[in-house]
N, C-alpha and C positions, 0 to 999 in steps of 0.2 A: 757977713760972718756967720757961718754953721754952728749952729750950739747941740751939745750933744748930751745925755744922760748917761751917769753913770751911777751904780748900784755900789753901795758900800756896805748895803748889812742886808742877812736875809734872818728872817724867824718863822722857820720851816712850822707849820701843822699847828702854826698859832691860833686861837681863839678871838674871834674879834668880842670882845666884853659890852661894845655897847654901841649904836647908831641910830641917828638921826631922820627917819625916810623925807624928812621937811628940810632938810638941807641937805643940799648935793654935796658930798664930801666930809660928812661927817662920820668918822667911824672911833673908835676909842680902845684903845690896845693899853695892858698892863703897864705900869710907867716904870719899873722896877725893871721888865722887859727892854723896852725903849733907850732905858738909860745904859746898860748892859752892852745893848749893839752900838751905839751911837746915834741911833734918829729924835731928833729935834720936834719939838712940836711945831705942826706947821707945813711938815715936808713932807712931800710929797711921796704916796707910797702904792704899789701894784697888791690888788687882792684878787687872789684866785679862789674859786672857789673848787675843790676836790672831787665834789659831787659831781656835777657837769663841768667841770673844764672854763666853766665864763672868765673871764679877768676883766678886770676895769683898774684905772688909776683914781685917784683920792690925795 
């Protein structure tokens, strides 16, 4: 069976508030934010970063 990702909330030009470099996937986003779109903690989320273009998942 093919499992697929789908996107439900975006939070355009957000701030990431706070991360971890000693754990892979720690990053910390306003929770007032969070609660507003719908993501859960826990789930999984795409950061781009503006500057260069990089993306990663988290």
């Amino acid at each position: 069976m093919t499992q697929i990702k789908l996107m439900h909330a975006k939070l355009h030009r957000v701030t990431v508030t706070e991360a971890n470099v000693n754990y892979v996937g720690s990053i910390t986003i306003d929770q007032d934010l969070m609660e507003k779109v719908g993501i859960l903690p826990l789930e999984e989320v795409d950061v781009i970063n503006l500057a260069n273009g990089k993306r990663w998942s988290t």
